[in-house]
C-alpha positions, 0 to 999 in steps of 0.5 A: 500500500502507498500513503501519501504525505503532505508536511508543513512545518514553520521554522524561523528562517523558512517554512519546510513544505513537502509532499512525499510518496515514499517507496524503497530506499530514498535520499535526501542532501543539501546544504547544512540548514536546508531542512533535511533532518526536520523533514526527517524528525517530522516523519518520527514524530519528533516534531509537535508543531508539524502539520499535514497529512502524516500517517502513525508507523512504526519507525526505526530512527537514527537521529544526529544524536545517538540517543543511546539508553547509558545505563544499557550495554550495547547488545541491550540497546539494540536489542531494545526495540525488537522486546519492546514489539513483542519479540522474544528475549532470545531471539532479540538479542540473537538478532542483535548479535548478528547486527553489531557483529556485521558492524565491527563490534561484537567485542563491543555487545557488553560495553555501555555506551559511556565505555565506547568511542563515538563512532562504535556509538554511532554504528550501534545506534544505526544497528538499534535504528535498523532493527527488522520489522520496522514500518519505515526506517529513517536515518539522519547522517548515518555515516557521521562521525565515521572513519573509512572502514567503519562507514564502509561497514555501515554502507554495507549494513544498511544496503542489505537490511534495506534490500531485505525488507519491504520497508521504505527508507529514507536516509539524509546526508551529505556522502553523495557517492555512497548514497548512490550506491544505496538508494535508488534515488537522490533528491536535492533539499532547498530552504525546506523543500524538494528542489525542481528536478534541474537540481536533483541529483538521481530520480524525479522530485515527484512526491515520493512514496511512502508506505507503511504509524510515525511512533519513536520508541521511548525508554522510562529508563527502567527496563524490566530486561536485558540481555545478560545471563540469568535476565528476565 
């Protein structure tokens, strides 16, 4: 199914006004201050004076901020979302092996978050952000802050957890050639809209589709669970 958006939201210096038909993996770049990240906290439900058509989905989100819950170790974190919707404790913790496993960081699953660097943050925040059986995941600079191995690694793991679901991406940022590789289109952003097509990079600027409620998951910061030995 394919659910059209209609976002407005008013900031100081322009007003971002977009019309969005999300469907696979899409790309939005452009300056600094262009508007790339409020479309895409808008679609997470992070902005409370957006207004428009926008549908309620279950969303996996990689904000500028790794966000991460301190009192968690990495496994717990990434883990996290998946118990959070039902998944078994064993199931999500195995999947979550496996996802920081493919980001370099399996020596990294019991360390908090205080314990670790900020790129290894940042691949475990993208690992928690990508968890599967999300409606619609949105990533915000995922390669910020990584060195060349790392943000290889990431490029990697976000291309086949996309290609593995039916779920929409969209993805803002600014390392054209690597979101070449992943999306199958790249639209420009200009002072909170979608540039004429003369200026977009890859595709039509269209409305773009997007399919699959925008609900960003929260932590009271007393987990009744973890993943250790012996949890519950």
């Amino acid at each position: 199914m394919t659910t059209a958006i209609q976002l407005r939201l008013e900031r100081p210096e322009f007003n971002v006004e977009v019309a969005l038909r999300l469907e696979g993996a899409v790309a939005l770049v452009g300056r600094s201050g262009s508007g790339k990240s409020s479309i895409i906290r808008a679609l997470a439900g992070l902005e409370p004076a957006a207004r428009g058509s926008i549908p309620r989905l279950e969303v996996g989100y990689l904000g500028q901020r790794d966000g991460l819950f301190p009192h968690m170790t990495a496994l717990d974190n990434v883990a996290f979302p998946l118990k959070a919707t039902g998944v078994r404790k064993r199931h999500a913790c195995a999947s979550a092996r496996e996802s920081l496993a493919a980001l370099g960081l399996s020596a990294a699953v019991d360390r908090r978050p205080g314990e670790l660097s900020g790129g290894q943050r940042r691949r475990v925040a993208l690992a928690r952000a990508l968890a599967p059986g999300r409606e619609l995941y949105l990533l915000d600079e995922p390669f910020a802050g990584l060195d060349l191995d790392s943000a290889t690694l990431a490029e990697k793991f976000i291309a086949e957890r996309i290609s593995g679901s039916d779920a929409p991406c969209l993805i803002a940022g600014h390392d054209v050639p690597r979101l070449r590789r992943i999306c199958s289109s790249i639209l420009r952003v200009e002072r909170g809209r979608i540039a004429p097509t003369a200026h977009a990079i890859n595709g039509s600027t269209e409305p773009l589709r997007v399919r699959a409620p925008v609900r960003a998951l929260q932590s009271s910061g007393d987990m009744p669970w973890d993943c250790r030995e012996g949890s519950r």
